[in-house]
C-alpha positions as CSV (number, residue, x, y, z in Angstrom):
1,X,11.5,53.7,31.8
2,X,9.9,53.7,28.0
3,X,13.1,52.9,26.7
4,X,13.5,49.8,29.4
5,X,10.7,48.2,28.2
6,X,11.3,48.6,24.7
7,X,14.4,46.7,25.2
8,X,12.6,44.0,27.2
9,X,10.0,44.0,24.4
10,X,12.9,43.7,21.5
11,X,14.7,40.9,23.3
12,X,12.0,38.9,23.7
13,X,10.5,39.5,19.7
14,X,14.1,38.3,19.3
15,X,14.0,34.8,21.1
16,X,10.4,34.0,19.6
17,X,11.9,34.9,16.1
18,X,14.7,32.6,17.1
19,X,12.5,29.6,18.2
20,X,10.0,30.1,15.5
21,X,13.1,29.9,12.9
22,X,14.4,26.8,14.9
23,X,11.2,25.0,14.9
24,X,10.3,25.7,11.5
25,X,14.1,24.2,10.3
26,X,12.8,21.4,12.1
27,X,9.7,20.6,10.5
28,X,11.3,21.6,6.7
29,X,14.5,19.2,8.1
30,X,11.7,16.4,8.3
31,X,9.5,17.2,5.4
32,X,12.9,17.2,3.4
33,X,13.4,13.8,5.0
34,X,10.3,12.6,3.5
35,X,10.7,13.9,0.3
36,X,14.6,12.4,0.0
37,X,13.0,8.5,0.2
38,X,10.9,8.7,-2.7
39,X,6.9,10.1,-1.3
40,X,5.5,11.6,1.2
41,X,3.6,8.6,2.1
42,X,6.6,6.4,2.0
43,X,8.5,6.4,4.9
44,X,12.2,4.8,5.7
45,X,11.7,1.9,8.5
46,X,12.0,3.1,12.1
47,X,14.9,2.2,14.2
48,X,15.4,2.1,17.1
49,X,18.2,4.5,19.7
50,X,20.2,2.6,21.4
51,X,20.9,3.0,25.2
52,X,24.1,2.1,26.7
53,X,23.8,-0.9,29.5
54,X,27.0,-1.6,29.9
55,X,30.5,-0.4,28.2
56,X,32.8,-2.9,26.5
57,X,34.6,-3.1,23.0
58,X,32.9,-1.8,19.3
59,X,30.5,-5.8,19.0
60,X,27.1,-5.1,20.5
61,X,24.3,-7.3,22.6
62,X,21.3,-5.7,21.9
63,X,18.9,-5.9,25.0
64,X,14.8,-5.9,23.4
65,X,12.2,-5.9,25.8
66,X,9.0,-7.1,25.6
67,X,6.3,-6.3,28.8
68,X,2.4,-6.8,29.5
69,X,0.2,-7.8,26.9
70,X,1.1,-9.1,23.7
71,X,-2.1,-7.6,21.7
72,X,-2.2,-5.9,18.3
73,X,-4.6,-3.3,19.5
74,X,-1.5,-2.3,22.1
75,X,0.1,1.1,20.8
76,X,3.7,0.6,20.1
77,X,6.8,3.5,20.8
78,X,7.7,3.5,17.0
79,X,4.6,1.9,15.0
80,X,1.0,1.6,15.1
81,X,1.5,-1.9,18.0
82,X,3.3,-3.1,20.4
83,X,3.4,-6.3,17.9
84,X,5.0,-4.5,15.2
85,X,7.7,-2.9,17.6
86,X,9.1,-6.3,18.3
87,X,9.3,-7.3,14.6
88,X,11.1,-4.0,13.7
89,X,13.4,-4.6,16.4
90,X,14.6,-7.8,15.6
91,X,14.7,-7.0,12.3
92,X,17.1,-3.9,13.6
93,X,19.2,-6.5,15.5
94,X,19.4,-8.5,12.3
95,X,20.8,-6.3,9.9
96,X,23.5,-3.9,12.2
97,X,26.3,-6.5,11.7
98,X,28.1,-5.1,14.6
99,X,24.9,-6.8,17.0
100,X,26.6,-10.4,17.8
101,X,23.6,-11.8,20.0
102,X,20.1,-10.3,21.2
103,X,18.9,-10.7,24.7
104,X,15.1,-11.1,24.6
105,X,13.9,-9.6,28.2
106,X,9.9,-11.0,28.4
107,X,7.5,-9.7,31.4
108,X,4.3,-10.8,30.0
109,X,0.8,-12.7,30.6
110,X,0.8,-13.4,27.2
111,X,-1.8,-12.1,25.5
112,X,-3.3,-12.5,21.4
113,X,-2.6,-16.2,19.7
114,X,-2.1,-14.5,16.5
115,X,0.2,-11.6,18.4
116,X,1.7,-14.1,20.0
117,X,2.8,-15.9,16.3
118,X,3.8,-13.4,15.0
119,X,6.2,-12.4,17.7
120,X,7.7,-15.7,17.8
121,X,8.2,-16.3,14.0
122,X,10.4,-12.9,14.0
123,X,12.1,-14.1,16.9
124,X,13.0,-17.7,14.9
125,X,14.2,-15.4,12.1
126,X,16.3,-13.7,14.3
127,X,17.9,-16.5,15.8
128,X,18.7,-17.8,12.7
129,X,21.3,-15.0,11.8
130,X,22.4,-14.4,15.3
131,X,22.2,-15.9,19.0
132,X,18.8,-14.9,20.8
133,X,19.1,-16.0,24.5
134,X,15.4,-15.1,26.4
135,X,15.5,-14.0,29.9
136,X,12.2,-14.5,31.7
137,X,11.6,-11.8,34.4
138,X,8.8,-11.4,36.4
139,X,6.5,-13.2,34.4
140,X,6.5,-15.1,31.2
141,X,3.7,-17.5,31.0
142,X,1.4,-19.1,28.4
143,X,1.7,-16.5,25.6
144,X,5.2,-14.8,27.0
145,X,6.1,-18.6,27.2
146,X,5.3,-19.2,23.4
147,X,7.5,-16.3,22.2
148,X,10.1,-17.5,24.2
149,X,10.1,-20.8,22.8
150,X,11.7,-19.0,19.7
151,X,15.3,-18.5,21.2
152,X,18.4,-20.3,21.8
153,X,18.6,-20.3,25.3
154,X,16.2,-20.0,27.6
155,X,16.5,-18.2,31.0
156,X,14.5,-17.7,34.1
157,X,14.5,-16.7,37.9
158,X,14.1,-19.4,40.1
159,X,10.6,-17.5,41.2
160,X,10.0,-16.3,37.3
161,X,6.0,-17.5,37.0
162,X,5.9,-19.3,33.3
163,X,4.3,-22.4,31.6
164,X,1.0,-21.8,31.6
165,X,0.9,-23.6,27.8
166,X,-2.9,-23.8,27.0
167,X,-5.8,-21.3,25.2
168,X,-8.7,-19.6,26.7
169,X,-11.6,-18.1,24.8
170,X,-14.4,-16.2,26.7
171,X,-17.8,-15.1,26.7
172,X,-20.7,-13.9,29.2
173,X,-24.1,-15.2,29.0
174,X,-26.0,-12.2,30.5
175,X,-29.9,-13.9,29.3
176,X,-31.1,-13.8,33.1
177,X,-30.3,-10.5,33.3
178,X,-32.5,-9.3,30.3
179,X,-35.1,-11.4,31.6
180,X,-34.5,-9.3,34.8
181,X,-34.9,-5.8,33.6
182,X,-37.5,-6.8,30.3
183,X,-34.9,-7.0,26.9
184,X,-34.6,-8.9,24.4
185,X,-31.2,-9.8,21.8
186,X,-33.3,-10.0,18.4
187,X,-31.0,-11.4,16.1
188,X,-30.9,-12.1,11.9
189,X,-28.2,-14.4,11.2
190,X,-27.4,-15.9,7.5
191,X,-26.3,-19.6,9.5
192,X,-26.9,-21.5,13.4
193,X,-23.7,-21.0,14.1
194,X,-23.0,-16.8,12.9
195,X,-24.3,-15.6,16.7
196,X,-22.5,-18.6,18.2
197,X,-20.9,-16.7,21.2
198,X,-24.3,-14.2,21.4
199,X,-24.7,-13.8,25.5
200,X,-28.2,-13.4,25.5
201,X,-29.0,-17.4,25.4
202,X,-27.5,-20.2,26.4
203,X,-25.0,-21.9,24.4
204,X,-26.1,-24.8,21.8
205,X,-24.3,-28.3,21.8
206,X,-23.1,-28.0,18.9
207,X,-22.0,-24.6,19.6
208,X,-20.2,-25.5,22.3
209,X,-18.7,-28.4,20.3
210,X,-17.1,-26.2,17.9
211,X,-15.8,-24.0,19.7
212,X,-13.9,-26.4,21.7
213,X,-12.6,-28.2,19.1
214,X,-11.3,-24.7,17.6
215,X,-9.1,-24.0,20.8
216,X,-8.4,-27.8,21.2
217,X,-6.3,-27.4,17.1
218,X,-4.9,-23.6,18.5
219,X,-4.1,-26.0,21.8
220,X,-2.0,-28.7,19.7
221,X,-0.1,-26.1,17.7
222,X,1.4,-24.2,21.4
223,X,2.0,-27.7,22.3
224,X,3.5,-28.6,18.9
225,X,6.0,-25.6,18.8
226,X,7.1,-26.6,22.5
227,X,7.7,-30.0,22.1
228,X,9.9,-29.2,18.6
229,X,11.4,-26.4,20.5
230,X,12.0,-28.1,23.7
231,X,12.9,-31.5,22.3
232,X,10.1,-33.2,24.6
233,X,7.8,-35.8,23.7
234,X,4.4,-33.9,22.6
235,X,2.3,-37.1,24.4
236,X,4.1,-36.5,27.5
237,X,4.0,-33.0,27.5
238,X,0.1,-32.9,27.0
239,X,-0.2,-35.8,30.2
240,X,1.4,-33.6,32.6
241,X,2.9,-29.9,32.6
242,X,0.6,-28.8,29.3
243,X,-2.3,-28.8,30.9
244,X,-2.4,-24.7,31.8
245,X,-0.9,-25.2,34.9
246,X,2.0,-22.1,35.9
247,X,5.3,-23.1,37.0
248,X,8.2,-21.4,38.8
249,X,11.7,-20.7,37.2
250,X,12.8,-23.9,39.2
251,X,9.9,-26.2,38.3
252,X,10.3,-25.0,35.1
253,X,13.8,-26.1,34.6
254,X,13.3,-29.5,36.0
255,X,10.6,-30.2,33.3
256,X,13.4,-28.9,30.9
257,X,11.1,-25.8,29.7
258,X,14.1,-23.7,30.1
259,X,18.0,-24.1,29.8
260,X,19.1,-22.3,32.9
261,X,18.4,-20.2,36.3
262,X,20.2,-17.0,36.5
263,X,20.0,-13.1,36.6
264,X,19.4,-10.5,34.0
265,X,23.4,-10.2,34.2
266,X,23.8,-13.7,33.6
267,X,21.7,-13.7,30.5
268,X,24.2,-10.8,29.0
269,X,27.4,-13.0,29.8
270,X,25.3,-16.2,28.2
271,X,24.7,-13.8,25.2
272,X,28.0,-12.7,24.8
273,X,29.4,-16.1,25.0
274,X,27.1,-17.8,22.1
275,X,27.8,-14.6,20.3
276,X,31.8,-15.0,20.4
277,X,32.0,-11.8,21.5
278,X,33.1,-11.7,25.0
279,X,34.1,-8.0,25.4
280,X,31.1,-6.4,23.6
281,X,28.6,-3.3,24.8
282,X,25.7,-4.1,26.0
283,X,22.9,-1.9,24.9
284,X,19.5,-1.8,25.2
285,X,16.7,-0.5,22.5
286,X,14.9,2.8,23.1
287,X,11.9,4.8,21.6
288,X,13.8,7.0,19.0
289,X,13.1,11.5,19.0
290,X,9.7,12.1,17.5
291,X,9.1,15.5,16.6
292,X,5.4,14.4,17.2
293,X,5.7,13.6,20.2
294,X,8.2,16.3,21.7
295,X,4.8,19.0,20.1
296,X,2.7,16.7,21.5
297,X,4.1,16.7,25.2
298,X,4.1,20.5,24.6
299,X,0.5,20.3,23.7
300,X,-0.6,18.5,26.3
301,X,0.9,20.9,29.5
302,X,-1.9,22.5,29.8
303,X,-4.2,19.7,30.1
304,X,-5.6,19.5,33.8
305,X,-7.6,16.4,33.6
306,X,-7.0,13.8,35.6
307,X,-7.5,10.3,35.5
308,X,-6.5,6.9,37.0
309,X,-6.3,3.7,35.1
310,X,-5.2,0.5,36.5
311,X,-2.0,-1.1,34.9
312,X,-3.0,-3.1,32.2
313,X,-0.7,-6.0,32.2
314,X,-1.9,-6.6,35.3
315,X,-5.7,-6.2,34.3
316,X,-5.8,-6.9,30.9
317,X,-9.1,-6.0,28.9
318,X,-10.1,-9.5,27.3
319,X,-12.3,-9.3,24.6
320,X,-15.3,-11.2,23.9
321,X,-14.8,-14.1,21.3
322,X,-10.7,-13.6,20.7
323,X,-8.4,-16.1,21.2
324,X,-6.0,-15.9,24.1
325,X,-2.8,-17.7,24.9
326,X,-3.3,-16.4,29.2
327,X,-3.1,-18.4,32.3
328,X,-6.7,-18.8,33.6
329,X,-6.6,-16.5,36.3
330,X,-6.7,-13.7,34.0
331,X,-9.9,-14.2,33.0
332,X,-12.7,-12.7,34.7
């Protein structure tokens, strides 16, 4: 019996050695990885896996997808935001010379004007090295709707909710509720107009003046970038579907906001088409390994707390006093 157990006790010394050796080749396999490019601080760009969609010959369509919130303060798979994800995954499309076209697949609100900019420009500079044909799902409005603006060809569902082409900028005024309970905002400001969305009194004229005319410039430069984009007269645009109002798929391509009405499947054959490459694999960009995050799952198995959070593209936290390209109903 003694000699039983210190068999069992010998094997399993034996499979901790192993799995300490394998997880320290590991970490000295990505510490020598870091060393190789230069620093320890400087890292090569991340890229992306690729996941196979469907089979064909060795030219690529690269599926990137791009759902809820466009915000920089959303954590991305591979960076520090969901903001920066999209640029490095264009920029991944870009350069592999065997990607022929990108599909763009957009389920989002919208989100951050600045986000929102940013996502688009990358998308322009994609489309000017390869095709880029967008494929609104679900929803694609008023931010979604701004990014999308930066392909070639634009395609929806016939019940895809998009449009939405305005800005929205929020505050609460919460002054009768101080006066309620007894408090009082005490402010030192160095200017009238530094404490300009401060809740705790009402809103000035001129206040109110200037931050209008803020979102009325933010406003013409949406409905500058559709118009170019679109090929629509800017005048006409601002007199009728501009004015924040959402719009199906359909709606949306009898106002010529999009190209076509299709499927997810339809986009791929569109993509493939404009990328002369009828035969290629369609594949679709995934979070690559991260030995952070594989010790990090492991880390967190033994964590028994539980919590329940609402889905925030559904419900998304607006902050006070940032910009927003949303549909209205998003606001609270």
């Amino acid at each position: 019996m003694a000699n039983r157990k210190l068999g069992c006790l010998s094997i399993f010394l034996f499979v901790a050695l192993c799995a300490s050796v394998f997880v320290n080749f590991l970490l000295a396999a990505t510490a020598f990885r870091r060393v190789s490019v230069g620093s320890w601080d400087q890292e090569a760009t991340p890229r992306f896996r690729e996941v196979l969609v469907q089979r064909g010959g060795p030219d690529k369509v690269v599926v990137i997808m791009m759902r809820g919130l466009i915000s920089s303060s959303v954590p991305g798979t591979v960076s520090e935001s969901m903001v920066e994800d999209m640029r490095l995954a264009l920029q991944q499309a870009r350069e592999d010379n065997r990607v022929k076209a990108v599909v763009l697949e957009i389920d989002s609100p919208g989100g951050e004007v600045t986000a929102s900019d940013t996502i688009y420009n990358a998308v322009v500079k994609t489309r000017a090295k390869k095709p880029v044909v967008v494929y609104m799902d679900t929803l694609a409005a008023s931010g979604g709707y701004y990014v999308s603006c930066g392909g070639n060809f634009l395609m929806a569902n016939e019940t895809t909710i998009t449009g939405s082409i305005g800005v929205i900028i929020e505050t609460f005024n919460y002054e009768q509720l101080f006066n309620k309970i007894g408090l009082a905002s005490v402010v030192f400001k160095s200017g009238k107009f530094k404490d300009m969305l401060n809740g705790a009194r009402p809103i000035t004229p001129e206040e109110r003046e200037l931050v209008q005319s803020f979102i009325m410039k933010t406003y013409d430069k949406f409905l500058g970038i559709v118009a170019k984009e679109r090929n629509l007269p800017a005048d006409n645009l601002r007199n009728t579907v501009a004015d924040g109002r959402i719009l199906s798929g359909k709606d949306a391509l009898d106002h010529k906001l999009i190209d076509g009405l299709g499927e997810i499947e339809d986009a791929f054959s569109k993509a493939k088409e404009l990328g002369g490459a009828p035969g290629a694999t369609i594949v679709k960009y995934g979070a690559p390994f991260s030995l952070g995050r594989f010790f990090r799952a492991f880390g967190e198995t033994g964590n028994t707390k539980i919590s329940l959070e609402l889905p925030k593209q559904l419900l998304p936290q607006l902050e006070s006093g940032r910009t927003y390209f949303l549909p209205g109903y998003y606001a609270p």
